[in-house]
C-alpha positions in Angstrom: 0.0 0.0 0.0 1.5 3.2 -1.3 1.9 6.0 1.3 1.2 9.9 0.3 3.6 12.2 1.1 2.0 13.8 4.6 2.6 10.1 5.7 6.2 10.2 4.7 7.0 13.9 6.2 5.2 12.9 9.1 7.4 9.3 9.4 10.9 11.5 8.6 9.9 13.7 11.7 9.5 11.1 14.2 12.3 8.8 13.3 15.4 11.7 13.5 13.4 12.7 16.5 13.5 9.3 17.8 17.2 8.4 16.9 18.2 11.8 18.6 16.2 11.6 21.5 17.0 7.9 21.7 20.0 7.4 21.3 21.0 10.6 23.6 19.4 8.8 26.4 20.9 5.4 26.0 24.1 6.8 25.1 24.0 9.0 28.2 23.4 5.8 30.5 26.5 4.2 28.8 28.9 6.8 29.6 27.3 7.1 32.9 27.9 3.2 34.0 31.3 4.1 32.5 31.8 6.5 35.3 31.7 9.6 32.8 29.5 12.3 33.7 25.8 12.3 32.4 24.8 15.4 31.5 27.7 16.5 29.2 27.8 12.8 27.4 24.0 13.7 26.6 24.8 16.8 25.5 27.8 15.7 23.2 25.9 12.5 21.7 23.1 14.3 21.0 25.1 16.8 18.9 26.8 14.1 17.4 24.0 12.5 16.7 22.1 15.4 14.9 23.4 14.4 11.2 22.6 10.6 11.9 19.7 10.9 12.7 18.5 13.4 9.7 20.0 10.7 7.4 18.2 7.5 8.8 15.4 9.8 8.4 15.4 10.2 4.9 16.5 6.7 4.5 20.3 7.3 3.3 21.8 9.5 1.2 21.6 7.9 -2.0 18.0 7.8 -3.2 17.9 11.8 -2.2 20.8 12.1 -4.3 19.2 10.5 -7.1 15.6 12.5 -6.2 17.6 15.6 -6.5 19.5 14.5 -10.0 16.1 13.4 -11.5 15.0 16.7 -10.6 17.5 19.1 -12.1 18.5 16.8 -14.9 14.6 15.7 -16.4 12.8 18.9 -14.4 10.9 17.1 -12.2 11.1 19.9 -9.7 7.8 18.2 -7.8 10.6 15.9 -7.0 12.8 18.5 -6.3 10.8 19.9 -3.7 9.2 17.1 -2.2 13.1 15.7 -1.5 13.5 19.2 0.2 10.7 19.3 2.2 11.6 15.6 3.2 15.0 16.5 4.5 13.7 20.0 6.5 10.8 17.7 8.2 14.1 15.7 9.4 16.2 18.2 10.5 12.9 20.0 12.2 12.7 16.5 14.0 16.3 16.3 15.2 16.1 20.1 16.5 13.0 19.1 18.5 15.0 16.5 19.9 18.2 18.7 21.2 15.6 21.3 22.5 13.9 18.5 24.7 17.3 17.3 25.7 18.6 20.9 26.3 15.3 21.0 28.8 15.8 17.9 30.3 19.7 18.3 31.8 18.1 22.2 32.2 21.4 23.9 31.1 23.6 24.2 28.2 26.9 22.5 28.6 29.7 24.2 26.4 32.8 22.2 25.7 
């Protein structure tokens, strides 16, 4: 069954939010039965986390590449900006995540 594009913005959202948020949290709880502290390791796998997550999102890089190709090589720019619109519903998804952890340690750890 074929899903329509609100389904697919929708799906990109949730899964870099949930990688982000996700992984964050288990990650923090590794580094924390490491002995490392848990706030900053939240705070630094959740930035390095950001990019992973908007790429499992959109499901790797390759079929956007070739979304983005088919749309500036044939003019398909529904493509175009469908692929565009993917990929900002991703990264809206992974900033949702860093603001919820931001709020959850309640203060911004600089390195």
């Amino acid at each position: 069954m074929a899903e329509t594009f609100f389904h697919e913005l929708f799906k990109c959202y949730f899964i870099a939010f949930g990688v982000l948020l996700g992984g964050s949290l288990i990650g923090g709880l590794a580094a924390f039965t490491t002995g490392k502290p848990l706030y900053t390791s939240i705070e630094q796998i959740s930035e390095s986390l950001r990019i992973w997550a908007i790429i499992a999102a959109i499901g790797g890089t390759f079929d956007t590449l070739y979304s983005f190709e088919k749309g500036f090589l044939d003019g398909e720019t529904k493509d175009l900006f469908k692929q565009f619109l993917l990929i900002l519903s991703a990264m809206g998804g992974a900033y949702t995540g860093k603001v919820i952890i931001v709020w959850l340690i309640g203060e911004h750890i600089s390195p």
